[in-house]
N, CA and C of each residue as an Amber inpcrd file, in Angstrom:
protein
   555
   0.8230000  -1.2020000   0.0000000   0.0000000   0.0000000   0.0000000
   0.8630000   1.2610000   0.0000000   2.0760000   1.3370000   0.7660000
   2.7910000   2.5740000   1.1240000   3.4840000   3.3800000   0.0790000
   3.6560000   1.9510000  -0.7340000   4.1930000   2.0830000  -2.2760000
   4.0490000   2.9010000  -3.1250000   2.8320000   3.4180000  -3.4180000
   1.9980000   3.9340000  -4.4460000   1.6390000   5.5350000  -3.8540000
   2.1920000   5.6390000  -2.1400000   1.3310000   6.9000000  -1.2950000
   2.9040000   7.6390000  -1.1010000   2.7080000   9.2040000  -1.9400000
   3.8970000  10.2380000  -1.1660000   3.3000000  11.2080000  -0.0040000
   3.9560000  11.9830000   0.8980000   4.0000000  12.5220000   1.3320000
   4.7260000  13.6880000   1.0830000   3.7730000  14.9560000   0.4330000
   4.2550000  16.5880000   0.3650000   3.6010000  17.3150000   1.4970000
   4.7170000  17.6550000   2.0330000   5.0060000  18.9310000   2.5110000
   4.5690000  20.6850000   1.4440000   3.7400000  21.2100000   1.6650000
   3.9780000  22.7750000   1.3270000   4.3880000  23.5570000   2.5720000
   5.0640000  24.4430000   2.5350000   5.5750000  25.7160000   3.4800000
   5.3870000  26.9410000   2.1890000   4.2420000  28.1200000   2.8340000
   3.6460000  29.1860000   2.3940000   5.0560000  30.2260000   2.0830000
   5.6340000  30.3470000   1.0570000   6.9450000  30.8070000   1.3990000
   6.3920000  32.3320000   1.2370000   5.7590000  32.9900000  -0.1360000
   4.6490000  34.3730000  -0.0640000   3.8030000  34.5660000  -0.6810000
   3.4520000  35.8850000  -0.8350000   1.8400000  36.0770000  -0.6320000
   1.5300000  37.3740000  -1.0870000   0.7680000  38.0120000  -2.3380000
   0.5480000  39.4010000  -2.1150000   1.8400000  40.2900000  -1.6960000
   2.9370000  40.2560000  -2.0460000   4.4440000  40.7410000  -2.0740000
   5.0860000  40.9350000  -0.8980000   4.9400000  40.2500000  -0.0510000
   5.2210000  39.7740000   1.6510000   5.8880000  38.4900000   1.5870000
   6.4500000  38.3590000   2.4240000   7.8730000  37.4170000   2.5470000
   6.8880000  36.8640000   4.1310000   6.7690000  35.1050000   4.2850000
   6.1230000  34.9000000   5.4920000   7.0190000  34.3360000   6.1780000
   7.3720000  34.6060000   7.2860000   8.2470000  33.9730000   8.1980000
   7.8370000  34.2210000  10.1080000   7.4320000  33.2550000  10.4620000
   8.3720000  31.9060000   9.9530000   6.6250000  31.5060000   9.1390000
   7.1710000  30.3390000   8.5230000   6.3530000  30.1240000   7.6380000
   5.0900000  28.5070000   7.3640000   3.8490000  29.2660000   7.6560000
   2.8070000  28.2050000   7.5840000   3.1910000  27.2610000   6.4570000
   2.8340000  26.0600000   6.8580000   2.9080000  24.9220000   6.2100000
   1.3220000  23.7100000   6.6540000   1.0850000  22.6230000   5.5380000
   0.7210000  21.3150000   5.3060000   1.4040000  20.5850000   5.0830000
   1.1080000  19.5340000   5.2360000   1.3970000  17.8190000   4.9090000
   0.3820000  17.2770000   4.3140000   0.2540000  16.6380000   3.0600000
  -0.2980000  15.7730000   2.6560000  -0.2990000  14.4710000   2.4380000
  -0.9600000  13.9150000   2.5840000  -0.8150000  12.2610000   1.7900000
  -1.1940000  12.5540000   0.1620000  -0.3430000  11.7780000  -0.6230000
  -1.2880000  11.7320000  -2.1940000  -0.7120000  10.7740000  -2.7300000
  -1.4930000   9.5690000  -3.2850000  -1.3420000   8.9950000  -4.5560000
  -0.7130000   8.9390000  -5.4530000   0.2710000   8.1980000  -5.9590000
   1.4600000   8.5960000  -6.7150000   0.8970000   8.7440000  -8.4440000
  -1.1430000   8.1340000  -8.4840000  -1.5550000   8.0670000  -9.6070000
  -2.2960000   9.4310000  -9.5870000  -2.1490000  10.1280000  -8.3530000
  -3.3070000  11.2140000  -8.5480000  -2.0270000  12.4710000  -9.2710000
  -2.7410000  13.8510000  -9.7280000  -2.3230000  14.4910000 -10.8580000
  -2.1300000  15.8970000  -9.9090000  -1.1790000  16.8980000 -10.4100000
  -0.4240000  18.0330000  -9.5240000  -2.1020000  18.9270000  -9.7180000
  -3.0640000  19.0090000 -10.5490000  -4.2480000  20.1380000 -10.2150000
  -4.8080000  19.4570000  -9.0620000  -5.1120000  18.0350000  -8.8660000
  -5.6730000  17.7480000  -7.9700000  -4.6780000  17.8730000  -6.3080000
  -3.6170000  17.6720000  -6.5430000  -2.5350000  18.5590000  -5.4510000
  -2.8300000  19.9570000  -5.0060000  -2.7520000  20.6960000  -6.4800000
  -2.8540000  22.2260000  -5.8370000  -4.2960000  22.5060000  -5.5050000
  -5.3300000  21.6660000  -5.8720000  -6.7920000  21.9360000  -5.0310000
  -6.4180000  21.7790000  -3.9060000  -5.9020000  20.7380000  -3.3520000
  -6.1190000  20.3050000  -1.8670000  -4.9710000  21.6740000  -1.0340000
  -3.7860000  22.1440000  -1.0780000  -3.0700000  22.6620000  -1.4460000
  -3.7640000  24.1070000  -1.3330000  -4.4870000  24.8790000  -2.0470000
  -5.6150000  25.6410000  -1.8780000  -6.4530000  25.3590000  -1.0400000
  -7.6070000  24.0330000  -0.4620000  -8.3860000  24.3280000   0.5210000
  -7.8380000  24.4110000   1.8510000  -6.6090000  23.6800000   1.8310000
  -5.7670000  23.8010000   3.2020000  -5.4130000  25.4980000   3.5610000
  -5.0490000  26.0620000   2.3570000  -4.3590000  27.1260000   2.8280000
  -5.8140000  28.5100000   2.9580000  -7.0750000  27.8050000   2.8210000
  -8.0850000  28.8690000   2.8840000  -8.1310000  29.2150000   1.5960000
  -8.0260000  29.2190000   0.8400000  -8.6960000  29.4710000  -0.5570000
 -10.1540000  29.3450000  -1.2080000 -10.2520000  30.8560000  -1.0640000
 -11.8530000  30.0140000  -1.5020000 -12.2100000  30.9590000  -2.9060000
 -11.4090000  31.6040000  -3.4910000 -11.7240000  32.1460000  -4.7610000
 -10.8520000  31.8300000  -5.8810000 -11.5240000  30.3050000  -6.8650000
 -10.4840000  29.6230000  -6.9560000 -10.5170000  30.5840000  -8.6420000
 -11.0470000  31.8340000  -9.2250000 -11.1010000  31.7300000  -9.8910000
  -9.8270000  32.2620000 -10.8640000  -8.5000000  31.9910000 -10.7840000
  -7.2620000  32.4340000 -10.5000000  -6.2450000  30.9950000 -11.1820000
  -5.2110000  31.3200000 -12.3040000  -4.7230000  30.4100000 -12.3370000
  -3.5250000  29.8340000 -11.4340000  -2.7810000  28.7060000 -11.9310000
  -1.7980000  28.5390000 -11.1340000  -0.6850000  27.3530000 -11.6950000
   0.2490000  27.4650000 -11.0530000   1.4910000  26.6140000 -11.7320000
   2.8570000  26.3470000 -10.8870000   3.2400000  25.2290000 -11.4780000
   3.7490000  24.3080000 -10.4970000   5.2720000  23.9060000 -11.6130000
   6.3130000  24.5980000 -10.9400000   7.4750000  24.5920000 -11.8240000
   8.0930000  23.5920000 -10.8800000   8.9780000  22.8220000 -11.9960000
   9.1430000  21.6840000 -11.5780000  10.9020000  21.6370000 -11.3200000
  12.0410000  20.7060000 -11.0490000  13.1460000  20.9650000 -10.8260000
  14.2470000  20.9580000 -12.1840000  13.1090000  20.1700000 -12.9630000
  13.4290000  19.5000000 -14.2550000  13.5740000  20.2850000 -15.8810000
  12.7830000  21.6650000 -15.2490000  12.4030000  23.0980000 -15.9820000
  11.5670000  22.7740000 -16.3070000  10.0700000  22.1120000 -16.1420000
   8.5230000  21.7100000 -16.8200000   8.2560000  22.6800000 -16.1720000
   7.5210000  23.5160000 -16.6520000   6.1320000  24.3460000 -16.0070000
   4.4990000  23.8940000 -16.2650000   3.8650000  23.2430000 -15.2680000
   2.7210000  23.2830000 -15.5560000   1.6930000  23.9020000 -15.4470000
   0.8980000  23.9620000 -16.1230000  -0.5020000  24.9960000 -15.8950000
  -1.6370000  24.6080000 -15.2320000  -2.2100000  25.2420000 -14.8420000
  -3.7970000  24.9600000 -14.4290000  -4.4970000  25.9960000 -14.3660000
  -5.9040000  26.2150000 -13.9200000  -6.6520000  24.5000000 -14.3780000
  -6.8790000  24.9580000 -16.1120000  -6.8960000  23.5830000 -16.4270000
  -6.6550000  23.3360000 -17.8390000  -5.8710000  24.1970000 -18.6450000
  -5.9520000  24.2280000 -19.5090000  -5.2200000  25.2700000 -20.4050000
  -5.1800000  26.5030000 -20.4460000  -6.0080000  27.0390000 -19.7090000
  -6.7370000  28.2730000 -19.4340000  -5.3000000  29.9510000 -19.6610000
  -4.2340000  29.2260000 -19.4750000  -2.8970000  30.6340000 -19.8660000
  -3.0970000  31.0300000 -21.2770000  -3.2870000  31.8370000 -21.5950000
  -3.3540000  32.3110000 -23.0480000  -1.7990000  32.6770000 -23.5110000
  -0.6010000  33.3660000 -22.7560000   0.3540000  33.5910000 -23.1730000
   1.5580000  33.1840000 -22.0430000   1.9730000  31.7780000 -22.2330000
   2.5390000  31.1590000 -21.4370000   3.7120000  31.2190000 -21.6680000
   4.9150000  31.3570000 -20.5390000   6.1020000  31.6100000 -20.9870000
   6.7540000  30.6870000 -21.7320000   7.4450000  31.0570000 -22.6520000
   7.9980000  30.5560000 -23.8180000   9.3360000  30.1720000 -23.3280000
  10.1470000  29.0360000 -24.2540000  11.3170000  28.0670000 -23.8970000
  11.3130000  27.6330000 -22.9570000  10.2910000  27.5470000 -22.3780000
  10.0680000  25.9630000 -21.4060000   9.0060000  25.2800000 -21.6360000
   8.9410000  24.0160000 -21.3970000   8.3040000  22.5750000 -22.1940000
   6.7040000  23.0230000 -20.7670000   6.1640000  23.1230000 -21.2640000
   4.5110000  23.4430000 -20.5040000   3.8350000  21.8910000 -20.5080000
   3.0090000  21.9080000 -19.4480000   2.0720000  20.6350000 -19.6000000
   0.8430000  21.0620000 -18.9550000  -0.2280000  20.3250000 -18.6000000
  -1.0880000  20.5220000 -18.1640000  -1.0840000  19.9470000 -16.5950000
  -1.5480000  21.1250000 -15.7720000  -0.6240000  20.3240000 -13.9270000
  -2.4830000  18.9100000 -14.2680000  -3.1150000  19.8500000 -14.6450000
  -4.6230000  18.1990000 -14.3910000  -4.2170000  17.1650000 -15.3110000
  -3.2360000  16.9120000 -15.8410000  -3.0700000  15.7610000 -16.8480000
  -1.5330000  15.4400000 -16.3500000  -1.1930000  15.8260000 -15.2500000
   0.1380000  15.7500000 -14.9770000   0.3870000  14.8250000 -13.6120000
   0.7610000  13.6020000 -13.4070000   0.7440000  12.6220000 -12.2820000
   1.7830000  12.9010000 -11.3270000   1.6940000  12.9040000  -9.9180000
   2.5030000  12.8540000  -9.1000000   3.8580000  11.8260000  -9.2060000
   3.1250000  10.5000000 -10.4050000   4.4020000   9.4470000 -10.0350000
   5.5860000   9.9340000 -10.6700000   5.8000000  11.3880000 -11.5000000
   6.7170000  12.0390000 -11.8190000   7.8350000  12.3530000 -11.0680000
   6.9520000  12.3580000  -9.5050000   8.0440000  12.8490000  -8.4630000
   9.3090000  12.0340000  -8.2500000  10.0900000  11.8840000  -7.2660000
  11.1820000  11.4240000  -6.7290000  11.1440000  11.9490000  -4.9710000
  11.6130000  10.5710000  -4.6210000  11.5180000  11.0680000  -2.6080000
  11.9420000  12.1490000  -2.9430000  11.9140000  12.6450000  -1.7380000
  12.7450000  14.3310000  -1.4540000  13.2340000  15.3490000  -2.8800000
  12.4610000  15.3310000  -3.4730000  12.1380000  16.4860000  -4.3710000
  11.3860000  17.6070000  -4.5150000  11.7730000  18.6000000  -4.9000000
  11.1090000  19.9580000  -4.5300000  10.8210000  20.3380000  -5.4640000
   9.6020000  21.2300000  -5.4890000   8.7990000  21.9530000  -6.9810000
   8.7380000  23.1630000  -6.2190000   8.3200000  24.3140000  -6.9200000
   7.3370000  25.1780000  -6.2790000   5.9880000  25.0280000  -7.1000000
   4.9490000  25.2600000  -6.2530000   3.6210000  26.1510000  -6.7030000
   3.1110000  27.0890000  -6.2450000   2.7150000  27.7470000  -7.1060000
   2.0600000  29.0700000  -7.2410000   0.8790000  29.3480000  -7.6360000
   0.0490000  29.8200000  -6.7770000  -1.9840000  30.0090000  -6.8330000
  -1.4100000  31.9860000  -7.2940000  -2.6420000  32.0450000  -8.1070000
  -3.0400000  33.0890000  -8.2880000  -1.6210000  34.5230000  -9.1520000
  -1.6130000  34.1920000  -9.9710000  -0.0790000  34.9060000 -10.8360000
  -0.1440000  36.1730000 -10.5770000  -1.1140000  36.7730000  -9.7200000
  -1.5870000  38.2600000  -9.7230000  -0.5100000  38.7810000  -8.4690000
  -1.2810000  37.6240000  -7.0610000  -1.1960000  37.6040000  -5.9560000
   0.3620000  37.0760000  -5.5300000   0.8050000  35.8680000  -6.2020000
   1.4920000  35.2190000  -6.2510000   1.2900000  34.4980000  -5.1110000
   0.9480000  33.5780000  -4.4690000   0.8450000  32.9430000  -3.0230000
   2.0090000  31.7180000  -3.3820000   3.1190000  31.8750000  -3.1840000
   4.0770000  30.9980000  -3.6230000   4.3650000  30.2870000  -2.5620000
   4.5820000  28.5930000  -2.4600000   4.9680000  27.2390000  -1.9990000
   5.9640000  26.8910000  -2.3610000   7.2140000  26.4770000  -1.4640000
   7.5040000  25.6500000  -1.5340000   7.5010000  24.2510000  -1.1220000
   7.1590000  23.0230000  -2.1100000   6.7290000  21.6360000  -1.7720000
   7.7920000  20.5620000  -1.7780000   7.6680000  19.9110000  -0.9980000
   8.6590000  18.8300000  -0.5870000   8.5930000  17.9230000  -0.6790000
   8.4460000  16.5640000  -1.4550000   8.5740000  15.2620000  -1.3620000
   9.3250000  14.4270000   0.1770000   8.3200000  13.7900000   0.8440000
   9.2220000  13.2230000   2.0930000   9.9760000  12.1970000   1.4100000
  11.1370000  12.0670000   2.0810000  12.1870000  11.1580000   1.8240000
  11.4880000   9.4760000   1.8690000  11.0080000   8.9630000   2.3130000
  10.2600000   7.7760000   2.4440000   8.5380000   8.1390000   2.0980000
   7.9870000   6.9540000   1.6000000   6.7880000   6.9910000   1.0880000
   5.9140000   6.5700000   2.6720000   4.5570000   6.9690000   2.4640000
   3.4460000   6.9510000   3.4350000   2.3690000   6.1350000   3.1700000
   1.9230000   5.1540000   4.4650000   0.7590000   4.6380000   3.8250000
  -0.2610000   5.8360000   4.7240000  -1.3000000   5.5250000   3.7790000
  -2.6720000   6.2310000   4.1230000  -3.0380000   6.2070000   5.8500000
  -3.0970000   4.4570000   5.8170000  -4.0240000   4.3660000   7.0750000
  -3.5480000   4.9450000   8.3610000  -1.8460000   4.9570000   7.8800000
  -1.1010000   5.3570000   8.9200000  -1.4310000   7.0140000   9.2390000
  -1.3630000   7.5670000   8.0850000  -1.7400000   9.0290000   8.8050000
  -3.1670000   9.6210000   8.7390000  -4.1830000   9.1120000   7.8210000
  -5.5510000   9.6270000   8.3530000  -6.2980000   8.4390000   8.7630000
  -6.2350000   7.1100000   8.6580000  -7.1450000   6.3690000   9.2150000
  -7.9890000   6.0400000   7.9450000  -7.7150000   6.4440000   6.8780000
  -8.5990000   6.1020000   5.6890000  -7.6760000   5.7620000   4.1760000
  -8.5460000   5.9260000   2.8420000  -7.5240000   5.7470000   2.1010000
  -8.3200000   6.8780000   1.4960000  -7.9060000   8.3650000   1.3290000
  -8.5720000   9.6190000   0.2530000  -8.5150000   9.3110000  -1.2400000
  -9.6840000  10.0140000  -1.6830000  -9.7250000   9.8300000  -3.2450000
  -8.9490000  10.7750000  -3.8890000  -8.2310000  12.0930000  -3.0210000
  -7.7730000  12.9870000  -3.2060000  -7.0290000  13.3120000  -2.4190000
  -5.4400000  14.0970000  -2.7130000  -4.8720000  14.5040000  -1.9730000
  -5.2590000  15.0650000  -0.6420000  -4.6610000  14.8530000   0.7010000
  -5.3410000  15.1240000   1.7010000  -4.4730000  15.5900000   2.7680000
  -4.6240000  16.8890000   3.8760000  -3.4790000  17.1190000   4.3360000
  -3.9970000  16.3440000   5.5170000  -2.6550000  16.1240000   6.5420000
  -3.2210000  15.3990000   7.8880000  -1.8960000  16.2630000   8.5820000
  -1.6830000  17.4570000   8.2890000  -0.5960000  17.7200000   9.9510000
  -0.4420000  19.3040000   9.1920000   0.0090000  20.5150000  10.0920000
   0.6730000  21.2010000   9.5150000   0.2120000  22.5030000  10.4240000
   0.7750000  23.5050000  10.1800000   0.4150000  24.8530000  11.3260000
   0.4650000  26.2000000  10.8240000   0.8040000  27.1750000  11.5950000
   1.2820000  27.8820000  11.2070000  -0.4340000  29.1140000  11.0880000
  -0.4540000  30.5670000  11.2240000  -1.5340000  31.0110000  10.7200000
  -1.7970000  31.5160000   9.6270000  -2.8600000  31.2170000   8.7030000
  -3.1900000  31.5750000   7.0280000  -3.3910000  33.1680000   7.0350000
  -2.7060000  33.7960000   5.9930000  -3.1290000  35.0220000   5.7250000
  -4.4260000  34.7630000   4.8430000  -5.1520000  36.1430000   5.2140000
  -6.6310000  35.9140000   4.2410000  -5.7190000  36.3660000   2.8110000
  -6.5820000  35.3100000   1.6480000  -6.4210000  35.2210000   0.1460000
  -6.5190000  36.9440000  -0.0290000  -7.4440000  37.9750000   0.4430000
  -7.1700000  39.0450000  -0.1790000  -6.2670000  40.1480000   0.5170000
  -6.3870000  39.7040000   1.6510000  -5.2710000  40.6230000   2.9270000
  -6.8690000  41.3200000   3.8110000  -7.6090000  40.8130000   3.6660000
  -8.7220000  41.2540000   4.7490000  -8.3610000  40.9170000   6.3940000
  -8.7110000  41.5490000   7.1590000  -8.7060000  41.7090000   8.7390000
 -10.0820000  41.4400000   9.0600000 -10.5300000  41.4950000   8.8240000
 -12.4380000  41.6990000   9.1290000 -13.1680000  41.4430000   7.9020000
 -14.6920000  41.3840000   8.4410000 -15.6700000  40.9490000   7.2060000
 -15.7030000  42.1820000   6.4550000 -16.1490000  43.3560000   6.9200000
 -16.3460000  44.8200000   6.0580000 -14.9670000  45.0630000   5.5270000
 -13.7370000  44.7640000   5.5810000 -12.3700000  44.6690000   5.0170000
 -12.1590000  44.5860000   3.3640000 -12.2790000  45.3630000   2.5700000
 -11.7580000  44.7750000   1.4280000 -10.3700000  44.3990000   1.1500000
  -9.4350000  44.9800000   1.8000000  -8.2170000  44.4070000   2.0330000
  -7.6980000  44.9840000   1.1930000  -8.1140000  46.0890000   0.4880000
  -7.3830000  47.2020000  -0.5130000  -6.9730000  48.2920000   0.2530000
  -7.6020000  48.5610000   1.4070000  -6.9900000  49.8860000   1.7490000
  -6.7530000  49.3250000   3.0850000  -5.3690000  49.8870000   3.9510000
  -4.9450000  49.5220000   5.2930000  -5.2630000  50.0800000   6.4450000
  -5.9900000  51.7970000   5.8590000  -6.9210000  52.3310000   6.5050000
  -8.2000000  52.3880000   7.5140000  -8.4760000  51.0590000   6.7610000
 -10.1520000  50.5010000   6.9910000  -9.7840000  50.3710000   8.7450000
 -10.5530000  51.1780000   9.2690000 -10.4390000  51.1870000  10.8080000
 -10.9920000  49.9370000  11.7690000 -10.5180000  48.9640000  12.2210000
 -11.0000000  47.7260000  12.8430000 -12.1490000  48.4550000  13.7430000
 -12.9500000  48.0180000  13.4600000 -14.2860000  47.9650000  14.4380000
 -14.0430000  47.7640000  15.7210000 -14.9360000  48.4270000  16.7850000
 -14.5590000  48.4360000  18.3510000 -14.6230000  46.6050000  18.7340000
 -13.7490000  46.4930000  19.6890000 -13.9710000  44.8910000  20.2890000
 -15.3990000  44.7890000  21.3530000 -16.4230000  44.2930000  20.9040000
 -17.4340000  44.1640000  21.7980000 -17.0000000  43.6110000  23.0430000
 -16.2980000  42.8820000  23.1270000 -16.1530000  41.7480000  24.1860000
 -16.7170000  41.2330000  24.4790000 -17.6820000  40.2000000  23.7350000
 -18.3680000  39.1680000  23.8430000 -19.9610000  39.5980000  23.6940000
 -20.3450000  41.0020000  23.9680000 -21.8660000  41.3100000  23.9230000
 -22.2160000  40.8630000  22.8340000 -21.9260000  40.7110000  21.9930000
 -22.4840000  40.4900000  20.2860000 -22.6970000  39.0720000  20.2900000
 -22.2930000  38.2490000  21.0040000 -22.5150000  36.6170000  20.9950000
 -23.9070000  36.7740000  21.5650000 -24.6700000  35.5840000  20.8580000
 -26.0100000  34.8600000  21.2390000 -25.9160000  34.0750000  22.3110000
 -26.8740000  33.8480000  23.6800000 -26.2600000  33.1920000  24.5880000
 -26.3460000  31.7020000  24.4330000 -25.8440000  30.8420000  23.2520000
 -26.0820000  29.7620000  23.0330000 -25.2480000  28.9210000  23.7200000
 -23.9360000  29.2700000  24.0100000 -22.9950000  28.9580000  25.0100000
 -23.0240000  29.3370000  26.2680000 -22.6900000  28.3320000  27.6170000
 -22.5870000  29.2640000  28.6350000 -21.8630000  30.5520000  28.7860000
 -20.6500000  30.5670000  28.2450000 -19.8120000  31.8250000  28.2730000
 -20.3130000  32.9210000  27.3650000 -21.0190000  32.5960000  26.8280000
 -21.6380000  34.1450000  25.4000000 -22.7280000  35.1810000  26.2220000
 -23.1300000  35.8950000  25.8020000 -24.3690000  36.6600000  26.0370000
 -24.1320000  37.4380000  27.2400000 -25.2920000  38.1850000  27.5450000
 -24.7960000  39.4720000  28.8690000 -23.8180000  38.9840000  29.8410000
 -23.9070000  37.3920000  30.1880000 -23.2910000  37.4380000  31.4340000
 -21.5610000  37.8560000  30.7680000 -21.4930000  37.5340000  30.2110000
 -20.1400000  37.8730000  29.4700000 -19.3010000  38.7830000  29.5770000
 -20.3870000  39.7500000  28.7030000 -20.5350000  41.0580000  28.6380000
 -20.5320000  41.9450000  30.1660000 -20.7300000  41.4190000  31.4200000
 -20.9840000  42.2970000  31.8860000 -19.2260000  41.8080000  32.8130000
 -18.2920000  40.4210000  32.7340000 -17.2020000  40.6240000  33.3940000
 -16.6180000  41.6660000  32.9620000
């Protein structure tokens, strides 16, 4: 079983032209038959991504650049061999090999990913076998995808004045700790 299962590592290296340190990371389990778009989905929901509508690409050590999702680059850099990352299989990898990927070419949210030196079985780290890449370990805190602080935040201007801290009055008393009594320590 362990055979066929790698273990990548991503560490969030940046983001929106910020350097993160020290620097959030995942672990995944994946399939050595499953394909690098289905990587950088999982890869994306780990890291909070939820506006996937943004391409992305996954340069390899080998000089491949791949694309995603699908073909969708209209003017892709030239003299290097391009593929498609959804038509592109993990069993490409090698233990302890490193790629980067990159969500969003605007934003740049750049990874670096790690091949663990020894292969992983499934059951050992989630208790199951995923149909899809899957993270099971990792830390660190996510910057929001647009640089928001708050919900009213568009994350364009740094201005946007944080709203007063209620201290708890604004909770419903559905919990013992929420609601006036809260409010009134």
């Amino acid at each position: 079983m362990s055979r066929n299962w790698l273990s990548v590592r991503a560490d969030l290296v940046s983001g929106r032209g910020e350097d993160l340190w020290p620097r959030p990371g995942r672990i995944f389990v994946a399939a050595r038959a499953m394909t690098f778009g289905q990587l950088a989905a999982a890869i994306d929901d780990a890291f909070g991504r939820w506006d996937r509508a943004h391409l992305h690409t996954v340069d390899l050590a080998d000089g491949m650049l791949l694309i995603g999702p699908g073909d969708a680059w209209d003017d892709p850099p030239q003299g290097r061999p391009v593929e498609r990352s959804d038509r592109t299989k993990l069993s490409r990898l090698a233990l302890g090999e490193q790629f980067a990927y990159t969500f969003d070419l605007g934003d740049d949210w750049m990874h670096l990913c790690t091949v663990g030196e020894e292969r992983v079985d499934p059951y050992e780290v989630l208790g199951q076998i995923p149909d899809r890449p899957t993270a099971y370990g990792g830390w660190g805190s996510l910057p929001d995808q647009y640089g928001r602080r708050f919900d009213e935040d568009s994350g364009d201007d740094e201005r946007t004045p944080i709203p007063p801290d209620p201290r708890g009055s604004d909770l419903p008393p559905i919990h013992y700790s929420w609601g006036p009594r809260r409010a009134r320590e």
